[in-house]
C-alpha positions as CSV (number, residue, x, y, z in Angstrom):
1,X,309.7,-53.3,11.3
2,X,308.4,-56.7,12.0
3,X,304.6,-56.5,13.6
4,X,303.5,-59.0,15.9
5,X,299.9,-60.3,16.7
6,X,298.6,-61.8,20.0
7,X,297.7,-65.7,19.5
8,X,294.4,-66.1,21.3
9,X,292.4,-69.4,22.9
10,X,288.4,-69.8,21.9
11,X,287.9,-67.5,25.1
12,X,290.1,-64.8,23.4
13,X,292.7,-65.6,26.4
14,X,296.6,-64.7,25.1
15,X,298.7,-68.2,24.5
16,X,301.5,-66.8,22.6
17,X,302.9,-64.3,20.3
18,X,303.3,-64.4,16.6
19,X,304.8,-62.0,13.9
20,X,302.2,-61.1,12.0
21,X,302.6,-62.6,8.1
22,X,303.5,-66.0,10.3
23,X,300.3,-66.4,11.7
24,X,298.8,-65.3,8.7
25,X,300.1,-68.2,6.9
26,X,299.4,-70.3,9.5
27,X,296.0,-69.8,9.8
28,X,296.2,-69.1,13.8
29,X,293.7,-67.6,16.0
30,X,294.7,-64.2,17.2
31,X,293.0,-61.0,18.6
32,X,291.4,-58.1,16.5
33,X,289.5,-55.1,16.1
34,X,286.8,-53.5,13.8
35,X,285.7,-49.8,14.0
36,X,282.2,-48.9,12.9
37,X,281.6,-45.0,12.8
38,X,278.7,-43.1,12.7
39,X,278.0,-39.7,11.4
40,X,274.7,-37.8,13.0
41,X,272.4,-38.4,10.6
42,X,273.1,-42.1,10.9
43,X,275.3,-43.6,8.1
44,X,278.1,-45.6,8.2
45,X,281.7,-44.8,7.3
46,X,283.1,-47.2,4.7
47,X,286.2,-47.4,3.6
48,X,287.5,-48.7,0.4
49,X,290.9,-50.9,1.0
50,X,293.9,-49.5,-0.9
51,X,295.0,-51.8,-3.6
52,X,298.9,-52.4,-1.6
53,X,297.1,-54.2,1.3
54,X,298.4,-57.6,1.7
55,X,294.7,-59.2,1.5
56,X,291.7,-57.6,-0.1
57,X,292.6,-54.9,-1.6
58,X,290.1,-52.6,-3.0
59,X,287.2,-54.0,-1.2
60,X,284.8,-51.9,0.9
61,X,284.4,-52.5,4.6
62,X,284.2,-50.4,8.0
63,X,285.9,-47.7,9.0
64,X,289.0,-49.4,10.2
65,X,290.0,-52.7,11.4
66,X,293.6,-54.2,13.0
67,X,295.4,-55.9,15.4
68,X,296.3,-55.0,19.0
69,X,300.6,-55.3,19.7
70,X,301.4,-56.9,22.4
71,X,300.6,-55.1,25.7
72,X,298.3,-52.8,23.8
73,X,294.9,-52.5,24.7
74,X,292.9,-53.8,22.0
75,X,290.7,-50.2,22.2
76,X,293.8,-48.3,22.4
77,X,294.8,-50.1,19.1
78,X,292.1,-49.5,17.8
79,X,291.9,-45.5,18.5
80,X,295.8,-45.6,17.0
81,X,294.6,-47.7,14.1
82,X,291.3,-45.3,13.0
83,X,293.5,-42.2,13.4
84,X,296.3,-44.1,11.0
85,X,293.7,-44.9,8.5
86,X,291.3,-41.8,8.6
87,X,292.9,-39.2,9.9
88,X,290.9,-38.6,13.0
89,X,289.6,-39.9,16.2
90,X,286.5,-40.2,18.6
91,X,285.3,-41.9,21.6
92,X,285.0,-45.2,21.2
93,X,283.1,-48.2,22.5
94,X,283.3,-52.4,22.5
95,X,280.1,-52.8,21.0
96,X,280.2,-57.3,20.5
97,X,283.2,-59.9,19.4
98,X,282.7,-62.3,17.1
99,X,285.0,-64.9,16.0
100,X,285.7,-66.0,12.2
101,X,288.4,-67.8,10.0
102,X,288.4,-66.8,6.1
103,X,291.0,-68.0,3.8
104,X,292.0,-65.6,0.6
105,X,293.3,-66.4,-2.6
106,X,296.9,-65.5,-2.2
107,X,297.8,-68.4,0.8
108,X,296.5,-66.2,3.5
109,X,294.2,-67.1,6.4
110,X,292.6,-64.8,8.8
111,X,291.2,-66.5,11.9
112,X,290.6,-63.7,14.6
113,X,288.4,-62.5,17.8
114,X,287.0,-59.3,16.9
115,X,286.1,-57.0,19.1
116,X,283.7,-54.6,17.0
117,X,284.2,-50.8,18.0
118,X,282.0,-48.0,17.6
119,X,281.7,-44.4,17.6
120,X,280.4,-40.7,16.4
121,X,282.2,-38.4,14.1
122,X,280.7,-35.7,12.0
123,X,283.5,-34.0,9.9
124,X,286.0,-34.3,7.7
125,X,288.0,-37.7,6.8
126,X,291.6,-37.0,5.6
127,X,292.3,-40.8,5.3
128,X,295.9,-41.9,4.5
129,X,296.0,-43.3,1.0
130,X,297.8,-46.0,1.9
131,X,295.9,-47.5,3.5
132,X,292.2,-46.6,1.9
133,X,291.6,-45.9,-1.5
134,X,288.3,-43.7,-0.9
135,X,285.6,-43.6,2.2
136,X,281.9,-42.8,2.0
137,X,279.2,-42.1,4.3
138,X,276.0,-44.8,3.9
139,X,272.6,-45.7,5.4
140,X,272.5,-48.9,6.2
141,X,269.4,-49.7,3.4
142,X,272.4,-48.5,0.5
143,X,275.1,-50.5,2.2
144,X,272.7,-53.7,2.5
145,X,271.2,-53.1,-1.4
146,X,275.0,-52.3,-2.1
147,X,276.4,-56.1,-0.7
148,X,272.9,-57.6,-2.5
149,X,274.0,-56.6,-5.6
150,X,278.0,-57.3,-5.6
151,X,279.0,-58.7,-2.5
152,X,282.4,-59.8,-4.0
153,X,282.5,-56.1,-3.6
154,X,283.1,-56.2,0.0
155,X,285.4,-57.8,2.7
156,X,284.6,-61.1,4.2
157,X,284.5,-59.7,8.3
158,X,282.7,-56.4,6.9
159,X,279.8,-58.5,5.8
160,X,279.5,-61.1,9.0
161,X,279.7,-57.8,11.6
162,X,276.8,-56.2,9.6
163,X,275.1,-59.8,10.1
164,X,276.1,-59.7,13.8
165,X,274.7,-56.2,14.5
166,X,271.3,-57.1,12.9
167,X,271.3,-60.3,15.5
């Protein structure tokens, strides 16, 4: 099944659709999401990319990030998505967007709005091995000592959303 993404303007306002390698390729602005999850005692959920995703594999990053269909709600997408991934779900909320563009080294751009989620979750994670190779629970002094010391370690978005949360 072919996925599409929605092609976005600088004000994150649809202009077109796109199938999603395509726009990849491309390099074209489109709409996205990033889920950051707490747990009560105030980590962070990571999540260690499975080695089959299409870019950065095996890296460390938040909970779960994506792309809304089109005519999906960009939180409802992103509910679907963390359930996909992780195995559960929560209340979420938009917490910021931020806009980026990061080219990797197989030919593949990704130049996206994201609109950071977050929510609360205390219990267990039976993520889908297909799409994460492990998850752990951090404070955010581990995560930040963690990035210091290999940030090659971690995704490209995971590391400018923990920059835009500290803003």
């Amino acid at each position: 099944m072919q996925e599409y993404l929605i092609l976005v303007d600088d004000k994150d306002r649809e202009i077109d659709r796109m199938e999603k390698m395509e726009a990849h390729e491309k390099g074209l602005l489109h709409r996205a999401f990033s889920v950051v999850i707490y747990n009560s005692q105030g980590q962070m959920l990571l999540q260690q990319r499975a080695a089959g995703k299409y870019h950065s594999p095996m890296l460390w990053t938040n909970a779960c990030c994506g792309h809304p269909r089109p005519g999906e709600e960009t939180i409802d997408a992103a509910k679907r998505r963390l359930k996909e991934e992780n195995g559960f779900t929560c209340d979420l909320k938009e917490s910021f967007v931020f806009k980026y563009k990061a080219a990797f080294e197989n030919g593949l751009t990704e130049h996206e709005i994201d609109h950071v989620f977050t929510g609360y979750y205390d219990g267990e994670i039976p993520f889908n091995p297909a799409e994460a190779n492990a998850v752990e629970w951090l404070d955010m002094k581990d995560i930040t000592a963690r990035i210091a010391e290999n940030p090659d370690n971690f995704t490209v978005w995971f590391k400018i959303l923990l920059q835009e949360m500290v803003a």
